[in-house]
C-alpha positions in Angstrom: -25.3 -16.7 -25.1 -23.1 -19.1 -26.8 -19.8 -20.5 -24.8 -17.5 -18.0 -27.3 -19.5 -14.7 -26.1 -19.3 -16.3 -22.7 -15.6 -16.3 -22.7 -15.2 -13.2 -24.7 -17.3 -11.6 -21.9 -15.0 -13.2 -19.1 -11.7 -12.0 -21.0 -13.1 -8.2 -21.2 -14.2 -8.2 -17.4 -10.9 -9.4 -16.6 -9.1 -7.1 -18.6 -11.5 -4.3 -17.2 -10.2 -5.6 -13.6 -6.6 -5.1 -14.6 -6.5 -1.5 -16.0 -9.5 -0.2 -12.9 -6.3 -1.5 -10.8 -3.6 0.0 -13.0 -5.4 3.5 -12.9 -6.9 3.2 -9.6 -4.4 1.1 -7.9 -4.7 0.2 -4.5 -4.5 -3.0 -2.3 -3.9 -5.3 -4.8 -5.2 -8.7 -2.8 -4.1 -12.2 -1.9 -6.3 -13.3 -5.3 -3.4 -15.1 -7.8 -4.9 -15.6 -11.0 -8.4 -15.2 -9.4 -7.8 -17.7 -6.4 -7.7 -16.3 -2.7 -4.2 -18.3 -2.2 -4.1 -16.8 1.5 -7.2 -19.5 2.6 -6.5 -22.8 2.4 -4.2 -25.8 4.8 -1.2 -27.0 5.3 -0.4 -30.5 3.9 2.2 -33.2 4.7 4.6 -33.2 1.6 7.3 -36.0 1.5 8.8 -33.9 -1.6 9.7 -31.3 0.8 11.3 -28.9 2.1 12.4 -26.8 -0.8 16.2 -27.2 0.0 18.2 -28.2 2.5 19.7 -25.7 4.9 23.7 -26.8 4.7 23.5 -26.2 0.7 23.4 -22.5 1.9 26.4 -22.0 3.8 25.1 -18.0 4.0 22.1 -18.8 6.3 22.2 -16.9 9.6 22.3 -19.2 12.8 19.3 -18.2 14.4 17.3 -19.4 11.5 19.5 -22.9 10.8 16.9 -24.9 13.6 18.4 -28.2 12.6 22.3 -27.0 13.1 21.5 -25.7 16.2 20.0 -29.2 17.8 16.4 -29.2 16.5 15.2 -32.6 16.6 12.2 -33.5 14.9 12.3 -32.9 11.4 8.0 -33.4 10.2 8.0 -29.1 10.1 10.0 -29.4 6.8 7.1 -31.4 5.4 4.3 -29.0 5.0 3.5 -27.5 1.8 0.8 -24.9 1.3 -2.5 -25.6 -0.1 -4.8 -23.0 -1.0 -8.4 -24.5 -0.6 -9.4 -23.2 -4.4 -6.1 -23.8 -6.4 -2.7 -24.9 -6.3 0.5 -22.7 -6.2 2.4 -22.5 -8.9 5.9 -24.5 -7.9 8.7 -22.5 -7.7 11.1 -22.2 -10.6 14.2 -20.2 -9.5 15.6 -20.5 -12.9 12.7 -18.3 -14.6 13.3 -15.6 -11.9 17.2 -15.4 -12.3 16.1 -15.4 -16.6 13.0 -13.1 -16.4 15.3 -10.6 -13.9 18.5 -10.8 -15.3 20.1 -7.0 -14.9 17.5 -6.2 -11.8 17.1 -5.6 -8.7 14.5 -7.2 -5.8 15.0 -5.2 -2.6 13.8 -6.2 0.9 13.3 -3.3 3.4 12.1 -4.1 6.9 13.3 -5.9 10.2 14.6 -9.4 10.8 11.5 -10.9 9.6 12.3 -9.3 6.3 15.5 -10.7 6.9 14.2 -14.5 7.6 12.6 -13.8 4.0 15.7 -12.7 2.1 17.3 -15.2 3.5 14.8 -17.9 2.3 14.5 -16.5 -1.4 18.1 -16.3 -1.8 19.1 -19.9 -0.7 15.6 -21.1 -3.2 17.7 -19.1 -6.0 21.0 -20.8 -4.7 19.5 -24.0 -4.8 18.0 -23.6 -8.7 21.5 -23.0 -10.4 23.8 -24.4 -7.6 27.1 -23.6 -10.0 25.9 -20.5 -10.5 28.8 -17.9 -8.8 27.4 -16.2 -6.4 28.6 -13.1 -3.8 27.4 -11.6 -0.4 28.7 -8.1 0.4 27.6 -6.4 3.7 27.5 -2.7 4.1 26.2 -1.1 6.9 22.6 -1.9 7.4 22.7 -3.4 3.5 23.3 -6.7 2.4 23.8 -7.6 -1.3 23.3 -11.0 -2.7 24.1 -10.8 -6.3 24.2 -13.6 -9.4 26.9 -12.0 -11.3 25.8 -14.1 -14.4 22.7 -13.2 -14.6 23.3 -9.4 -13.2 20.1 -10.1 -10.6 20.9 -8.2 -7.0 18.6 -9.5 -4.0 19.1 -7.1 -1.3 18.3 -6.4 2.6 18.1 -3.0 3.5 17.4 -3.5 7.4 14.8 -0.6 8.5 12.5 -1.7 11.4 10.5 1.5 11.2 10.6 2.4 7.9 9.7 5.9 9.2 13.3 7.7 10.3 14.4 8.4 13.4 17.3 11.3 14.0 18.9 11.9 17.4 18.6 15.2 18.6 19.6 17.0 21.7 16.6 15.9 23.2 17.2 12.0 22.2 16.2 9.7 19.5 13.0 10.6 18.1 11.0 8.7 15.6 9.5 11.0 12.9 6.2 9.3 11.8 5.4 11.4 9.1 8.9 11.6 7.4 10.9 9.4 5.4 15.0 9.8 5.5 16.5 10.8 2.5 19.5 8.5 2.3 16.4 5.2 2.7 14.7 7.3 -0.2 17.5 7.3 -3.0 18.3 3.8 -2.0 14.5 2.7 -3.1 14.4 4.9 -5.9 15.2 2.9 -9.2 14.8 -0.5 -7.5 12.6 -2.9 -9.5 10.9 -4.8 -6.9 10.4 -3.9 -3.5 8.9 -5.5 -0.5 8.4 -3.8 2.8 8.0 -4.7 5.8 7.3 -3.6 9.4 5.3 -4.1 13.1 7.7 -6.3 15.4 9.5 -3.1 16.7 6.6 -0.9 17.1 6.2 -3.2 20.1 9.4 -3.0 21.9 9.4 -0.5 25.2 12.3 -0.7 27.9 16.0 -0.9 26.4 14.8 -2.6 23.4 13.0 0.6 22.4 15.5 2.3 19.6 13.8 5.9 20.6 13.2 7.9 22.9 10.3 10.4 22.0 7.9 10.4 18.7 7.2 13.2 16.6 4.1 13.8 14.6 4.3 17.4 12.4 5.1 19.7 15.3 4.0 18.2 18.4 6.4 15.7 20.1 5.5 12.6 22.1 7.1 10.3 24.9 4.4 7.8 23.6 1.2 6.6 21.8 -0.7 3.9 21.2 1.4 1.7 19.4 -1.1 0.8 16.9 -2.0 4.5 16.0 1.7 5.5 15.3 1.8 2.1 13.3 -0.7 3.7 10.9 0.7 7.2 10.9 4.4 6.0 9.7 2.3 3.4 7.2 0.1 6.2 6.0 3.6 8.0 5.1 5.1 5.7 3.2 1.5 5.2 1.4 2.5 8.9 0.3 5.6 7.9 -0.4 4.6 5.1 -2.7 1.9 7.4 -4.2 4.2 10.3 -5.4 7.7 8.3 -6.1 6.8 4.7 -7.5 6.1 4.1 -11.5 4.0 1.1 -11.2 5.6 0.6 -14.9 8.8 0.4 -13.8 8.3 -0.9 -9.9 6.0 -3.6 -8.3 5.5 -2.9 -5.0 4.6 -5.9 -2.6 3.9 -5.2 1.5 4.8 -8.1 3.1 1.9 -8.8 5.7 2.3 -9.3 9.5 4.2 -12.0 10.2 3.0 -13.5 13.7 4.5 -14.7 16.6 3.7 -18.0 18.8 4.5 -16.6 22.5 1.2 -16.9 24.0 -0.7 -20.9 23.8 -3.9 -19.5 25.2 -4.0 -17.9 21.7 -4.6 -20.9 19.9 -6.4 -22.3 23.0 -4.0 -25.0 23.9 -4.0 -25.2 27.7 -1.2 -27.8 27.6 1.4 -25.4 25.8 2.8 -22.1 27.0 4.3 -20.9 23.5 6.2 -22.2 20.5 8.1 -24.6 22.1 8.3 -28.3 21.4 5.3 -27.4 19.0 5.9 -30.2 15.8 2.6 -30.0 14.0 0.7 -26.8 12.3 -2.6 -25.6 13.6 -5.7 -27.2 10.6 -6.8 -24.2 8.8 -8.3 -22.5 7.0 -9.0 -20.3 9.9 -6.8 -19.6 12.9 -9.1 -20.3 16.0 -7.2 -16.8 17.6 -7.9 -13.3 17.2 -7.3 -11.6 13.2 -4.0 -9.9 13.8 -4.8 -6.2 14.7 -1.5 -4.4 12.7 -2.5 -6.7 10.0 -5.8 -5.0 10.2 -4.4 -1.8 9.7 -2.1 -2.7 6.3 -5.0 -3.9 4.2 -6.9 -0.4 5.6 -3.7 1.5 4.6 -2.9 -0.5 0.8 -7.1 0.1 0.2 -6.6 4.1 0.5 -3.5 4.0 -1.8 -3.7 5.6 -5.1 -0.8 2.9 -6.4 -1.4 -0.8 -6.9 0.7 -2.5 -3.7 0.2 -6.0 -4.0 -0.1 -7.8 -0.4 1.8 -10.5 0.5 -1.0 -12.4 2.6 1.1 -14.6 5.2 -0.3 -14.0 8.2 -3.4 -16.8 8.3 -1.5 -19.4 7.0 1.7 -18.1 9.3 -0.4 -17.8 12.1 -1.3 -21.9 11.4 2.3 -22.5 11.9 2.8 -22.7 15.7 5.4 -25.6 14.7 8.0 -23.3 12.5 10.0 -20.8 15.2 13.4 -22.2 16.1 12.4 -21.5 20.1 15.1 -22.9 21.6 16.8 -23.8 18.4 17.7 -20.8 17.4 20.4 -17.5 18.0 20.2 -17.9 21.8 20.1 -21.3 21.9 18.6 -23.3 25.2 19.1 -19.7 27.1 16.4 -18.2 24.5 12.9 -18.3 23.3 12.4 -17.4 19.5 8.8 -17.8 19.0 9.6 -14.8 16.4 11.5 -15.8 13.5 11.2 -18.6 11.4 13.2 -22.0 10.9 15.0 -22.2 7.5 13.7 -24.0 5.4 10.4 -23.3 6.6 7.7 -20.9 6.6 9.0 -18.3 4.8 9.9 -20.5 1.6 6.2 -20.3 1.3 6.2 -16.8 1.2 8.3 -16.5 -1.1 6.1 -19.1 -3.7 3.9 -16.5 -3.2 5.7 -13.8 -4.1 6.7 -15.8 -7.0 3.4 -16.3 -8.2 2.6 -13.3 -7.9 5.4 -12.0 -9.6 5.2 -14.2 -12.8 1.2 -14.7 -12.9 -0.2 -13.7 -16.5 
C-alpha cells in the first residue's frame, strides 16, 4: 500500500472514531489529538508559572499561597509533560475570540472554584486592558469580558444532586436534580462539573441530614454507592437535556488531596506540609483514586459524549501544590485540599483548552 492509501486509510479511521463518538457518545478520554495527555511528568520550567497571582486582584485568599507567607517559590515551576506529546500552550486570546457571545459554566464545590479561579485570571492575564466585571449572586459568580460578550461562571453545587429541607431535616435526593440548577444549565455552551469532596464530610460538616433514593429514605450509605447513584442521575440528565451540537460537556475528574504521607509512602512526612517538590510520575506509587474509579464507569455508560478532564494522576503527583498552612486558615489550618494559585489547576485548565480547540 502506497504512503497516500496509507494516510487516506488513517484519515477515514479517524473520522470513523469521531462520528462512532458523536452517535454513540460516551466517556470521551484523556486522548488529545490521539495522545493520552493524563500520563506523563512534571518538569522544572523557568518560563513558568502562567501568571502571577497579584495581576488578579479577584483571587480568593485561601488560594493566593504566596500572599499569605508561603515561602518557597520552585512549586510555580512545574509544567506538565505528557510522556507521548506536548500540550498545546495556552492562548487566552483564541478562547476570548473563538467564544465571544458564550458562556463556560463551572458547577461543583470549591475545587471547581480553585479552577474558575485559575482560568479566569489565565484569561485576565492574555488581554490585561481588557474591562473586565465580577458580579456575585447567591451561590453564582459571573466573570464576564464585556468586549468580547464571554461569561465564565461558578455555580457552587457540592452535590450536584439537590437536597430540600423537609420536616424531617435536610435530605439529599440522589436521584433528582433541582429545577432552579436545571434552567440555569440549560442553554450554557460549555459546562464542566464537578463533585466528591462533600460526599465525605459526616459530623457538622455534613450539609444533610437523611438521603433519599425513590421512596425509601436513609440516615446513611456507603459513601461511594450514593456517589454513583447521584452521578448516574445527572448521566440521565446529560442524556435527555444536552445537544452535544450546541454543548460540550467536560467532567472534571477527582481532584485529590495530600492529608495522609503514608500514601505516597513517605515515612518522614505526615501530609502536605512543607512538601516543595512533586512526586516523579508517570504513576502515583498510592492507591488509583476509588470515586475517580467510579466517573470513568459512569461517562462509559453514557449515551452523550462527556469528555473527561483527567487530573487526578498528574494531581495526585503534586503533593507540593496545597497552600497547607498558607492558605484561608492560615498557621491555625491545614489545606491539603485546595490548590495554590498559580498552580495546579492552570494545568487543568491547558487541558481543557486543548481539548476545547483540538481539530
Amino acid at each position: 500500500m502506497d504512503a497516500f492509501a496509507v494516510g487516506a486509510t488513517t484519515i477515514a479511521l479517524l473520522v470513523l472514531s469521531v462520528l462512532y463518538q458523536q452517535v454513540h457518545g460516551g466517556l470521551v478520554g484523556s486522548d488529545i489529538n490521539g495522545c493520552d495527555v493524563s500520563h506523563g511528568n512534571w518538569v522544572f520550567d523557568d518560563s513558568y508559572p502562567l501568571y502571577a497571582a497579584p495581576s488578579c486582584p479577584f483571587i480568593e485568599n485561601e488560594f493566593d499561597c504566596i500572599k499569605n507567607g508561603r515561602p518557597d517559590k520552585d512549586y510555580l515551576k512545574y509544567r506538565w509533560q505528557p510522556s507521548a506529546c506536548n500540550l498545546p500552550k495556552f492562548d487566552g486570546s483564541r478562547i476570548l475570540k473563538e467564544f465571544r457571545g458564550k458562556s463556560i459554566m463551572f458547577i461543583g464545590d470549591s475545587l471547581s472554584l480553585n479552577q474558575w479561579q485559575s482560568l479566569t485570571c489565565m484569561l485576565h492575564t492574555a488581554v490585561p486592558r481588557a474591562k473586565y466585571t465580577l458580579v456575585r449572586s447567591g451561590g453564582l459568580s459571573t466573570f464576564t469580558f464585556p468586549e468580547y460578550n464571554l461569561k465564565i461562571l461558578f455555580s457552587r453545587n457540592a452535590f450536584i444532586v439537590g437536597i430540600v429541607a423537609t420536616p424531617a431535616g435536610r435530605v439529599l435526593k440522589l436521584d433528582s436534580i433541582l429545577t432552579q440548577d436545571e434552567e440555569l444549565w440549560l442553554g450554557i455552551d460549555v459546562l464542566i462539573f464537578n463533585t466528591w469532596h462533600w460526599w465525605l464530610h459526616t459530623g457538622r460538616k455534613q450539609p444533610w441530614d437523611l438521603i433519599q433514593v425513590g421512596k425509601q429514605t436513609y440516615t446513611d450509605m456507603d459513601r461511594l454507592v450514593a456517589y454513583e447513584k447521584a452521578l448516574n442521575t445527572w448521566a440521565r440528565w446529560v442524556n435527555s437535556n444536552v445537544d452535544p451540537n450546541k454543548t460540550k460537556v467536560f467532567f472534571q475528574g477527582v481532584s485529590p488531596d495530600h492529608s495522609n504521607a503514608t500514601e505516597w509512602s513517605d515515612p518522614k512526612a505526615i501530609n502536605c506540609n512543607a512538601q516543595s517538590k512533586p512526586l516523579s510520575g508517570p504513576d502515583y506509587p498510592g492507591k488509583a483514586h476509588p470515586a475517580e474509579e467510579v466517573v470513568e464507569k459512569v461517562l462509559r455508560s453514557m449515551s452523550k459524549p462527556v469528555h473527561l478532564l483527567d487530573v487526578t494522576t498528574l494531581s495526585q503527583l503534586r503533593k507540593d501544590g496545597h497552600p497547607s498552612v498558607y492558605g484561608l486558615g492560615g498557621h491555625r489550618g491545614m489545606d491539603c485540599s485546595h490548590w495554590c494559585l498559580a498552580g495546579v489547576p492552570d494545568t487543568w485548565n491547558v487541558l481543557l483548552y486543548a481539548a476545547l480547540t483540538q481539530n
